[in-house]
C-alpha positions in Angstrom: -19.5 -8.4 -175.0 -16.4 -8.2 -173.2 -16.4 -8.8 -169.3 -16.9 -5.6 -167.8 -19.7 -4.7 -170.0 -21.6 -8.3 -168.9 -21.0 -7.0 -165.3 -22.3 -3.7 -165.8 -25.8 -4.9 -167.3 -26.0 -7.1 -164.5 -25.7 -4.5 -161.6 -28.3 -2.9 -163.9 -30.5 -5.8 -162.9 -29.7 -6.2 -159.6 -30.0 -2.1 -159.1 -33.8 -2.2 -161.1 -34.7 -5.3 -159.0 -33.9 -3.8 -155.9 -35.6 -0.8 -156.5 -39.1 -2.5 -158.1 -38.5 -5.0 -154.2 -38.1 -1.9 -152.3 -40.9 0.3 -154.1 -43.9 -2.3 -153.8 -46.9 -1.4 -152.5 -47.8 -3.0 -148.5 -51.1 -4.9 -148.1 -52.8 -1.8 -146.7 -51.6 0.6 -149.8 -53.5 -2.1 -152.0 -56.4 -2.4 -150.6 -56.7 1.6 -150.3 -56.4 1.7 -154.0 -58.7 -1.2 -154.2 -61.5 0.7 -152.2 -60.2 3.7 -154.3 -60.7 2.2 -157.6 -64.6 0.5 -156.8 -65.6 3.8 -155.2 -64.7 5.1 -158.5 -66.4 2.4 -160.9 -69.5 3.0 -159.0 -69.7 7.1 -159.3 -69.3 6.1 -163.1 -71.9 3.8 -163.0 -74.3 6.0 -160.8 -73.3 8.6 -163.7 -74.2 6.6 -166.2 -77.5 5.0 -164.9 -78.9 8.3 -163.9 -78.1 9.4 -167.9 -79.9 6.6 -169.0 -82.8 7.2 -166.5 -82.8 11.2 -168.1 -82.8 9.5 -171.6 -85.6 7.1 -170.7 -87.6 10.1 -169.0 -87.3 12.0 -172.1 -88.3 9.4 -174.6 -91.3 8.5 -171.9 -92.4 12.3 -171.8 -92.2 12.5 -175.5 -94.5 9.3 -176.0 -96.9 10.6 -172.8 -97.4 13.6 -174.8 -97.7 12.6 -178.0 -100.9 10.4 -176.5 -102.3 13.4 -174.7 -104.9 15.5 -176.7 -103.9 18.3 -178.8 -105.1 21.2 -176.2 -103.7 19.4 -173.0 -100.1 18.7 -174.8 -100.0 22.4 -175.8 -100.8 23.7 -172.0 -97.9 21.2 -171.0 -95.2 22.5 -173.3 -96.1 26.6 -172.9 -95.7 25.7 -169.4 -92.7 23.8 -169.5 -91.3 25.8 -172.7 -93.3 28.8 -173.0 -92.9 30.9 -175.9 -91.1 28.0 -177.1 -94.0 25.4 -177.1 -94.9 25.1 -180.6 -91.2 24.7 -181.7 -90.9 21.6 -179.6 -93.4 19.8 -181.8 -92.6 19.1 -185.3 -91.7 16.3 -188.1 -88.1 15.9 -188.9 -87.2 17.1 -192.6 -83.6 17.8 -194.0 -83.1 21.0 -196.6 -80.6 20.5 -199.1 -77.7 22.8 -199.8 -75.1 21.7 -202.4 -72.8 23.1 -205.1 -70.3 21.3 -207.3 -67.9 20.4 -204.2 -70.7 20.0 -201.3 -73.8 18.6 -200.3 -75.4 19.6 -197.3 -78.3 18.8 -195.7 -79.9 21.5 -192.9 -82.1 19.7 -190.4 -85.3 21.6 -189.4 -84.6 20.0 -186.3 -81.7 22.1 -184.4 -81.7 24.0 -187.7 -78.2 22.8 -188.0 -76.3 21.1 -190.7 -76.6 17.3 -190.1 -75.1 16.1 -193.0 -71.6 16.9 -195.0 -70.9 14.8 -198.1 -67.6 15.7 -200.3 -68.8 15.4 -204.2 -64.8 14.8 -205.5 -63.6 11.8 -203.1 -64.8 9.1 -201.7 -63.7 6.3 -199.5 -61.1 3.5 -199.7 -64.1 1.1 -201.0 -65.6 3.2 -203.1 -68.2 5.1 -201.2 -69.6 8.4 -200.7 -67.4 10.2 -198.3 -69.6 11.5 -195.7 -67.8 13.7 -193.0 -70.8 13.7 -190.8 -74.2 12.7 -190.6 -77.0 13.5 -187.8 -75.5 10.1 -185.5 -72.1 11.4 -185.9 -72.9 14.8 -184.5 -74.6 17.3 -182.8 -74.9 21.0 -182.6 -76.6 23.2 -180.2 -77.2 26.4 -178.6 -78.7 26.7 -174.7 -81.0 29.6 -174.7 -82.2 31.0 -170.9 -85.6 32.7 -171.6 -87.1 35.6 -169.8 -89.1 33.2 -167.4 -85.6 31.3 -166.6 -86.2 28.2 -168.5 -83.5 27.0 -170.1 -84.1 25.6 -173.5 -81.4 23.3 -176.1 -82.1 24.6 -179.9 -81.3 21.0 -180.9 -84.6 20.2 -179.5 -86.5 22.6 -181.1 -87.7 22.6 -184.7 -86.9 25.1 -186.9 -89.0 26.4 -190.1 -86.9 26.7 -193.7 -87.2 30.3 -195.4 -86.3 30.5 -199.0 -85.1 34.1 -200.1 -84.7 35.1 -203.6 -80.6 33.6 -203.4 -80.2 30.1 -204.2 -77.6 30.0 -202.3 -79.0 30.6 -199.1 -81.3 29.0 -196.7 -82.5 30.5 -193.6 -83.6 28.1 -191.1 -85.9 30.3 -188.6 -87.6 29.4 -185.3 -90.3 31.4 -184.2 -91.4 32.3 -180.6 -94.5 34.3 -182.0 -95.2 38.0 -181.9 -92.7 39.1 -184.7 -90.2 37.6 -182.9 -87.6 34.7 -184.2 -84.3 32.9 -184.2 -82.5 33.2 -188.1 -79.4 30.6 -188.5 -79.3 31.7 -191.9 -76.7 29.8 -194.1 -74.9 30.7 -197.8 -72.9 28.4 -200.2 -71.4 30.0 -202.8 -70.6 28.3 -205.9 -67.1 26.2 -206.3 -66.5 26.8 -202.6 -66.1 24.5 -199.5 -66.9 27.4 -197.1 -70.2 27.8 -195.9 -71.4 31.1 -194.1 -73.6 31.0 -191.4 -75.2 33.5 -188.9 -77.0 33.7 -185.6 -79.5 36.5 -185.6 -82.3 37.6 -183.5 -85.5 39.5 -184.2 -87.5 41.0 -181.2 -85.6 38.4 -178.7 -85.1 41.2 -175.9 -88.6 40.1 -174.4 -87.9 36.6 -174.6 -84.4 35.5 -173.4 -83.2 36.6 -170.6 -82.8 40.6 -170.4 -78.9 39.5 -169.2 -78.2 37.7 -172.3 -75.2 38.9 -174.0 -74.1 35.6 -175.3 -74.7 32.2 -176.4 -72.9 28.6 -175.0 -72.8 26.5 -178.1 -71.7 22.5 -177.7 -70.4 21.0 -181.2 -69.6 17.3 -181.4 -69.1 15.2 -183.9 -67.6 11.5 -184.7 -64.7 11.1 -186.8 -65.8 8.4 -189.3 -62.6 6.4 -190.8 -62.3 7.3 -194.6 -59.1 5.4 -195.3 -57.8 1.9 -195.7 -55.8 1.4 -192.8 -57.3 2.1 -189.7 -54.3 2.4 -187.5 -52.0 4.4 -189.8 -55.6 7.5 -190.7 -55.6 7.5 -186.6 -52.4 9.2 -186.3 -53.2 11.8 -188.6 -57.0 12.6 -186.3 -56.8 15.6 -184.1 -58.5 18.3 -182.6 -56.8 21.7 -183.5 -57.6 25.0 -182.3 -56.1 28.7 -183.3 -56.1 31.4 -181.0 -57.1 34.8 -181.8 -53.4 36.2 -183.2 -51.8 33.5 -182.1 -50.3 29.6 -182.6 -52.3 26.7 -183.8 -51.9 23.7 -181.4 -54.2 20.6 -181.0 -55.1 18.3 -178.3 -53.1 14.7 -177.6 -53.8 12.8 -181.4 -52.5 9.3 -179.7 -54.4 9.4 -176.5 -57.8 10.6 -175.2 -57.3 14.6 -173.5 -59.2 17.3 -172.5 -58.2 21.2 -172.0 -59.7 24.2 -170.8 -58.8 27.7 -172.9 -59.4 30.8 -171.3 -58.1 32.3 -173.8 -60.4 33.5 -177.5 -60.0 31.2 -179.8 -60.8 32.1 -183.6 -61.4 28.3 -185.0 -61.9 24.9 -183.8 -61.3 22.4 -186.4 -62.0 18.5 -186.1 -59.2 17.0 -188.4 -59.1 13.5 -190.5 -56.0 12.9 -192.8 -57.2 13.8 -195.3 -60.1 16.0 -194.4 -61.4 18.5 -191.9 -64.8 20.2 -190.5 -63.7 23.7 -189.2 -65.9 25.9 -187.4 -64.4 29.8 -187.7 -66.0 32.6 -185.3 -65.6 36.2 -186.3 -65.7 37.4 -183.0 -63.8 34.8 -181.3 -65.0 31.5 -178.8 -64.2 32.0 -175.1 -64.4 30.2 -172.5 -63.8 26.9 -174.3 -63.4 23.1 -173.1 -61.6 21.1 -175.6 -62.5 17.1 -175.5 -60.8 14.2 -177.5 -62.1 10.5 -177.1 -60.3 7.8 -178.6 -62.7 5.2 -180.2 -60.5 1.9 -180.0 -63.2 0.2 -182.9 -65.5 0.4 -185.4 -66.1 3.7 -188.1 -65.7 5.8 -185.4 -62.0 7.0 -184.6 -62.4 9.4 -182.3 -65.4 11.6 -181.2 -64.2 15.1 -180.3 -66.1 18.0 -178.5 -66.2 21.6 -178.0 -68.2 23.6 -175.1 -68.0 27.3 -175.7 -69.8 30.4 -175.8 -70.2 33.0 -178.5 -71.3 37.1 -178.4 -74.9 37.9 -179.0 -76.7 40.8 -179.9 -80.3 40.7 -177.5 -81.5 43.7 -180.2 -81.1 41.7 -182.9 -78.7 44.9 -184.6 -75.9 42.8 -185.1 -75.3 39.0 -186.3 -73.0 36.6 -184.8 -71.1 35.4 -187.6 -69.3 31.9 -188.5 -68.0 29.8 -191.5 -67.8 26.0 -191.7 -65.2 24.8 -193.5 -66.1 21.3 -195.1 -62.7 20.3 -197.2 -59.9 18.7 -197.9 -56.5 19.2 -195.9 -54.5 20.6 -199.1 -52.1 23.0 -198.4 -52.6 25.2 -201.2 -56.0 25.5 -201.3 -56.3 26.1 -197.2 -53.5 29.1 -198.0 -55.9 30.8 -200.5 -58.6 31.6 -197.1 -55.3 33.6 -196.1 -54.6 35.6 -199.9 -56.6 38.5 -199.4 -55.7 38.7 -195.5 -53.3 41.6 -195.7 -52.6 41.9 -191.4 -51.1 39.1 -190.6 -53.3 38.6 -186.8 -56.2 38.5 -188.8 -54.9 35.5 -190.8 -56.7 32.2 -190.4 -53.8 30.0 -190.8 -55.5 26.5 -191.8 -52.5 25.3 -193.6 -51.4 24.4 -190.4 -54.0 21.7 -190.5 -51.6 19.7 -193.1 -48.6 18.2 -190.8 -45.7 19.1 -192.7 -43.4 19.7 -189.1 -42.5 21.8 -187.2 -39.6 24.6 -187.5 -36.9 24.4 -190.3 -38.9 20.8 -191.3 -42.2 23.0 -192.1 -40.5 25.8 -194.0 -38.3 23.2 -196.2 -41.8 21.4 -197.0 -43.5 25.0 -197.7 -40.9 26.7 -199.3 -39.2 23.7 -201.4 -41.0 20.5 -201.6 -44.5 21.3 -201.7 -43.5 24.0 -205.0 -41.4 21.8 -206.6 -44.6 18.9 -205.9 -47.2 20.8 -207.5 -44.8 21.9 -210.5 -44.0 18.5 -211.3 -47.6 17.7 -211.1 -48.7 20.7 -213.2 -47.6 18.1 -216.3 -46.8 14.9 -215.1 -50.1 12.5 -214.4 -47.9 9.9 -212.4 -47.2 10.9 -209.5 -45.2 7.5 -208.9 -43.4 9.3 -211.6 -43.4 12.5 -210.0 -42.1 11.0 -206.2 -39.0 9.4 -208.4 -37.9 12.7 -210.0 -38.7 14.5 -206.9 -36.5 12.3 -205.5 -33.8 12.3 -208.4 -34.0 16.0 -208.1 -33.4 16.4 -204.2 -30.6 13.6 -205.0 -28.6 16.2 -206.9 -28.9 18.8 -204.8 -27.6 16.9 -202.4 -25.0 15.7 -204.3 -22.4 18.0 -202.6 -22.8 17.0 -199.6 -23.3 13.5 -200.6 -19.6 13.4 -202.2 -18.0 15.0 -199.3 -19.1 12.7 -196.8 -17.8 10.2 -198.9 -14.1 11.4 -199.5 -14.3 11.5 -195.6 -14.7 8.2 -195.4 -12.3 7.5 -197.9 -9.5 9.1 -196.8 -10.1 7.1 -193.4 -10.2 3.5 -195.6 -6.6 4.4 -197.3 -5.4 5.5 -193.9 -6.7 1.9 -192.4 -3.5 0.0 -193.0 -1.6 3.1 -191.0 -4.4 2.8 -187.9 -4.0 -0.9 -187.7 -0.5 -0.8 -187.1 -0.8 1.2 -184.6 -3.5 -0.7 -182.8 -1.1 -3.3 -182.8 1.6 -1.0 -181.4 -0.5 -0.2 -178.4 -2.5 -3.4 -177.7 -4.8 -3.8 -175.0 -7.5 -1.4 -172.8 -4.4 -0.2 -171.0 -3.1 1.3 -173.7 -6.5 2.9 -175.2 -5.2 6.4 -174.7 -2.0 6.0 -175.8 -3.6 4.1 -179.1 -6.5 7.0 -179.5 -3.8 9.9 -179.3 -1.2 7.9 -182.2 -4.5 7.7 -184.4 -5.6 11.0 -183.7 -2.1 12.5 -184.6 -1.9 10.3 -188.0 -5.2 11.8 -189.0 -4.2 14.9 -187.8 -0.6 15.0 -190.2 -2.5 13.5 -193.2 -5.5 15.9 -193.0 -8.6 13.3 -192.8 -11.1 13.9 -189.9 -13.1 11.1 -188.4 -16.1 13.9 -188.1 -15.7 15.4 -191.2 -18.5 13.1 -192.7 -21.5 13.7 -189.8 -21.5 17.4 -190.7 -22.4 16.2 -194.3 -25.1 14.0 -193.3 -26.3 16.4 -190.7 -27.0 19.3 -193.3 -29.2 16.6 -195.0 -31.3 15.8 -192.2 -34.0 18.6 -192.6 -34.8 17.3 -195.8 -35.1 13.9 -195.3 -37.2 14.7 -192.0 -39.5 17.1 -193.9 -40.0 14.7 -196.6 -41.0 11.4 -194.3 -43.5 14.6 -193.4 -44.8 15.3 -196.5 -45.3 11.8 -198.0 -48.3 11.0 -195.8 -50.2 14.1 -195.7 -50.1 14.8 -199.1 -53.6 14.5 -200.2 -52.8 14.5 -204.2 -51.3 10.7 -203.4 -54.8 9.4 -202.1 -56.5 6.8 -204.1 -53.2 7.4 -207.0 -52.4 4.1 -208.4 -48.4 3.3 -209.1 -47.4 -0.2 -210.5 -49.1 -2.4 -208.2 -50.0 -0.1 -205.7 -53.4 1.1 -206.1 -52.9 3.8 -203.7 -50.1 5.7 -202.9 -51.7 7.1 -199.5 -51.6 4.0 -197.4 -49.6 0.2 -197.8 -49.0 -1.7 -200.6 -50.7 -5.4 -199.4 -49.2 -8.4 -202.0 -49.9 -11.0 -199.0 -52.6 -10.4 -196.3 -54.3 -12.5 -193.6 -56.8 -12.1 -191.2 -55.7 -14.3 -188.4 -54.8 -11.8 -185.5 -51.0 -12.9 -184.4 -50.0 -11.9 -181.1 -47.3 -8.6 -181.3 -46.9 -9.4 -185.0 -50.4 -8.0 -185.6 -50.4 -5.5 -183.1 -47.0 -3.5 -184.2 -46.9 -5.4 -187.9 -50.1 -5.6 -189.4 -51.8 -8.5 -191.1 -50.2 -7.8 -194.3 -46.8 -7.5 -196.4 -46.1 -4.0 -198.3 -44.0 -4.6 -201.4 -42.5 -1.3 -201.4 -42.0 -1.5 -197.4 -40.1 -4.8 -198.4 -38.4 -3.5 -201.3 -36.7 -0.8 -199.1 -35.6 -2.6 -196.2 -34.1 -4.9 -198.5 -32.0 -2.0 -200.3 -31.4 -0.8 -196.5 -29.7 -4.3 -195.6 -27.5 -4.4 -199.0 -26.8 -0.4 -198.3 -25.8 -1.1 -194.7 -23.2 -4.0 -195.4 -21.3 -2.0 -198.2 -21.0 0.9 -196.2 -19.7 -1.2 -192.7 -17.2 -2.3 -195.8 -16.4 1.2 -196.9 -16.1 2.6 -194.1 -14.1 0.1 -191.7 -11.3 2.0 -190.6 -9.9 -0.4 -188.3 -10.5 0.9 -185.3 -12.4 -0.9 -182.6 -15.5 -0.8 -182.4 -18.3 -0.9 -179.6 -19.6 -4.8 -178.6 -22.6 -5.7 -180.8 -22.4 -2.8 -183.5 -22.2 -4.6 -186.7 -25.5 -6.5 -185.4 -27.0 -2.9 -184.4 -26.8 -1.5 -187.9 -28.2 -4.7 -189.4 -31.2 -4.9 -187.1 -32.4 -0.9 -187.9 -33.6 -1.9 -191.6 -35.2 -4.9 -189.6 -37.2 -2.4 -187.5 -38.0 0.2 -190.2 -39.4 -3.3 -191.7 -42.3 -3.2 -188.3 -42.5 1.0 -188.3 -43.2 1.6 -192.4 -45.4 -1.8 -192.6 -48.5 0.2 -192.0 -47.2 3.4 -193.7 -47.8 5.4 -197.1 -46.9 3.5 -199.9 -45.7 6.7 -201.7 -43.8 7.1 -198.6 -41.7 3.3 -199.0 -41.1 3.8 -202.2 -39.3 7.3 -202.0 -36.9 5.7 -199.2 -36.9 2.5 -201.5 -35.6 5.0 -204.7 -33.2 7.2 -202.1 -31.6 4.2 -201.0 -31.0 2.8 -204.5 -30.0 6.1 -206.1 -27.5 6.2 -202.5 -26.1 2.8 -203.3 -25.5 3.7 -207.2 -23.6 7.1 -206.2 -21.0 5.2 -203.8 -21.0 2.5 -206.1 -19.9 5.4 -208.9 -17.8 7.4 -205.8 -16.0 3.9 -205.3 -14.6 3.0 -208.9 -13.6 6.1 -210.4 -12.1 8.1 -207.4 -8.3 7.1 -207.9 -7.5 6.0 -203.6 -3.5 5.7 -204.7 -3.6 8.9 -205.6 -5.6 10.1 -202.6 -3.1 8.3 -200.4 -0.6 9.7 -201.8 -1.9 13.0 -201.3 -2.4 12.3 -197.4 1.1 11.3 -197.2 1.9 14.7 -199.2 0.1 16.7 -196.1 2.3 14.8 -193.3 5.7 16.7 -194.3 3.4 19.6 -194.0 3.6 21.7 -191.2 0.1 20.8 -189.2 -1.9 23.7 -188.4 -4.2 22.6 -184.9 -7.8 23.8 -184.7 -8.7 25.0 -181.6 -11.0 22.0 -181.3 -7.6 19.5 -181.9 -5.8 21.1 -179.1 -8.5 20.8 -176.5 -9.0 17.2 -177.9 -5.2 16.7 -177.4 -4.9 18.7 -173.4 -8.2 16.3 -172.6 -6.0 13.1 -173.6 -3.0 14.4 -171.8 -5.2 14.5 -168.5 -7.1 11.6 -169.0 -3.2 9.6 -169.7 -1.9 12.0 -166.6 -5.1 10.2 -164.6 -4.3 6.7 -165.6 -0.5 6.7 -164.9 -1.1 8.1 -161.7 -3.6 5.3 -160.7 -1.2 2.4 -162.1 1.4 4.2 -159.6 -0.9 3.9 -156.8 -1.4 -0.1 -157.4 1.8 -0.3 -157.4 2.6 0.8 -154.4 
């Protein structure tokens, strides 16, 4: 660092330090928070001892009554519960549902689905992979009866009715008199949609006569499915679509909370690799949105939805939902849309599968993911499959690949030219009067320093949308390649459990090959291009040590990452290094001097962009001779 720069960071120092002094807190502000912050602690615990004293009350009245004899428990709950009474008491019994991709199990309790298993994955170690079960989640409707009582359908116990369709279960609560409560539920075969309705039967004289919908609460725990825990967390979110509108989701690093006023036509409670989504015919309204982040254990995060639905009081119409209990793969979520032909009525649950947003999203939709699921239509590796995806987005990009590189080229043969100038015009005095010689020499032999960015930049939406694609592509999970048994999450040849300060935290307690592999190719890649493409002009204090250390930290970022995803940088960056190797030793740089020199007796023809470069210079020398004048004097 030279001396001004060493002066600058330290006014930094002094200017932050001065500003943390001046900003501090007094004595009184402290202790206000103080007070602030214990008056707070103790609502929370007042809140959370008075829910434990409901919880305790409940479990006491259920124990009181269940001692009580038959005729005096019944009087209690008709008057507590009235029509409802004899739904209150029951024995807890599950239903199955299943087909070749589902089993579900219907609870008689809450008639609700407790249970979600998927039949064709299962977990990093080799376990059913359960989405939910009845600890993990909870569904209910509040019901406000015609006497005012308010009563929670997860407390009540439904009755399974068998029709003459294996496929479909009705779970029915009955309030006596002809009248009842149908969820009624229908799996087809081969399908991870499941139907289900809300329908009443002679209900006008029981709920309220005011009742024209329904507030539902859904919950559920997001139980970890994948091997590392850290890396599935990014990919856990709440996401919601509005009724002809965006799909957006609530904060997937941190715990949030939103109120829509807005109708909303699904909620969906996304793993990353899997999601439960709950889709309303007739819209949610009125819906509260909560994500809690679970920092340990199976639980990742527990997510929460408070809504309300229509209802028909006559029972003429149903309200209608599906549950989606699936995978997050992008062609199969885009069939629920192939039939759709109005475009608001659309479900959209691709947009479940991260692939980006904007040009990123359309480059995985419309390129990547078709060209994916062609190779894979005959290829059973799919380490194969990432390496000629790779070779194949190589030479399409082999254009812009070879361009970039004559432009760095032309500024190697030039480097002689610029060196003798810097020693013309030694010295920061003499900066402007050394960056306008350069300028003009690249100008007369036709090389532009800025040629080779446009190059690189056109490549950037691939190589964004494909560090997208990598880890949400489910087809990698649990896909052995070499000695990675699966191409969905790291590549561990040396692990420990010992917890190392920072190095566990942003590292991880292992080593992935592939992760190594790459930043090693990054390093070799990095000096041979600070070779090719020293030009011999200055450059900035502590560059060459910048653009040795970003391998290092892409060493700490992709530690924890896909393994798929490490080894596709690992191939790009040795297929990179074998190109310029190839660019290096048969393009002739005699003859492409010579041909540089050929352009200077040209006359130069100035871009618009070279002149205003040129009048700015002019100025900016204009400025400086000016000030030397006035230290003169």
């Amino acid at each position: 660092m030279d001396k001004n720069t060493i002066i600058g960071f330290l006014l930094i120092g002094v200017v932050l330090f001065g500003f943390s002094w001046l900003n501090q807190p007094s004595p009184e502000q402290l202790e206000a928070q103080r007070r602030y912050n214990d008056s707070i602690a103790k609502i929370e615990y007042a809140q959370q001892q008075e829910l434990q004293k409901q919880e305790n009350k409940t479990a006491d009245a259920e124990e009181a009554l269940e001692s009580l004899p038959d005729s005096v428990r019944v009087a209690r709950l008709e008057k507590s519960f009235g029509v409802f009474a004899e739904a209150m008491v029951g024995t807890d019994s599950y239903t199955v549902l299943e087909n070749d991709l589902v089993e579900l199990h219907l609870s008689n309790k809450g008639g609700r689905v407790s249970y979600a298993r998927l039949k064709e994955y299962d977990t990093y170690d080799s376990k059913p992979l359960v989405l939910f079960d009845e600890n993990d989640s909870k569904f209910n409707f509040t019901l406000v009866t015609a006497t005012n009582r308010v009563v929670n359908t997860s407390e009540l116990y439904f009755t399974p009715v068998k029709g003459n369709d294996p496929n479909t279960i009705t779970m029915r609560l009955s309030t006596g008199e002809g009248s009842s409560l149908d969820f009624t539920y229908t799996l087809k075969p081969d399908d991870y949609m499941l139907s289900f309705s809300v329908k009443g039967t002679g209900m006008n004289g029981v709920l309220a006569p005011s009742t024209n919908s329904l507030d539902l609460m859904w919950q559920q725990g997001i139980i970890q499915q994948e091997k590392g825990r850290k890396f599935e967390d990014r990919y856990v979110g709440l996401y919601y679509k509005f009724i002809s509108d965006n799909v957006e989701y609530l904060s997937e690093s941190k715990s949030d909370s939103k109120q829509i006023p807005n109708r909303l036509r699904w909620i969906g409670y996304k793993d990353m690799f899997f999601s439960t989504v709950l889709i309303s015919d007739t819209g949610f309204e009125a819906t509260t949105l909560d994500s809690e982040v679970v920092p340990s254990g199976d639980i990742l995060k527990r997510f929460k939805a408070t809504t309300s639905v229509p209802f028909d009081l006559q029972g003429k119409e149903s309200t209608d939902f599906r549950f989606y209990f699936g995978p997050n793969k992008f062609a199969l979520l885009k069939s629920f849309d192939k039939d759709v032909k109005v475009e608001d009525q659309q479900l959209d649950l691709e947009k479940l599968v991260p692939l980006g947003w904007g040009i990123f999203r359309w480059v995985n939709q419309y390129f990547v993911i078709p060209l994916f699921d062609f190779l894979g239509s005959f290829i059973h590796s799919y380490g194969l499959i990432i390496f000629l995806l790779t070779l194949i987005v190589k030479i399409i990009l082999f254009p812009l690949t070879y361009k970039s590189y004559m432009s760095s080229a032309k500024l190697r043969v030039l480097r002689p030219q610029v060196e003798e100038i810097n020693a013309k015009y030694p010295g920061q005095d003499k900066a402007v009067e050394r960056q306008k010689a350069t300028m003009e020499l690249y100008s007369r032999a036709g090389a532009s320093p800025m040629s080779g960015c446009l190059p690189m930049l056109l490549q950037m939406p691939v190589l964004v949308a494909l560090f997208m694609f990598f880890p949400s592509a489910i087809e990698l999970r649990h896909q052995s390649f070499l000695w990675a048994h699966d191409l969905s999450t790291y590549d561990a040849i040396v692990s420990w459990n010992t917890q190392i300060p920072i190095i566990s935290t942003y590292f991880g307690n292992h080593i992935s090959l592939f992760c190594l592999l790459m930043t090693i190719t990054n390093i070799i890649y990095t000096k041979y291009n600070m070779e090719m493409t020293n030009t011999g002009q200055q450059q900035m204090p502590g560059m060459k040590v910048m653009m040795y250390m970003m391998p290092l930290m892409f060493l700490f970022i992709f530690n924890n990452y896909a393994s798929g995803l490490t080894y596709y940088y690992f191939i790009s960056t040795l297929i990179t290094i074998i190109q310029t190797l190839v660019f290096r030793y048969t393009i002739n740089e005699d003859k492409l001097l010579a041909k540089l020199e050929a352009n200077k007796r040209k006359p130069v023809k100035k871009s618009s962009f070279m002149k205003r470069l040129e009048e700015a210079q002019k100025v900016q020398q204009a400025q400086l001779e000016k000030q030397k004048q006035q230290k003169r004097k």
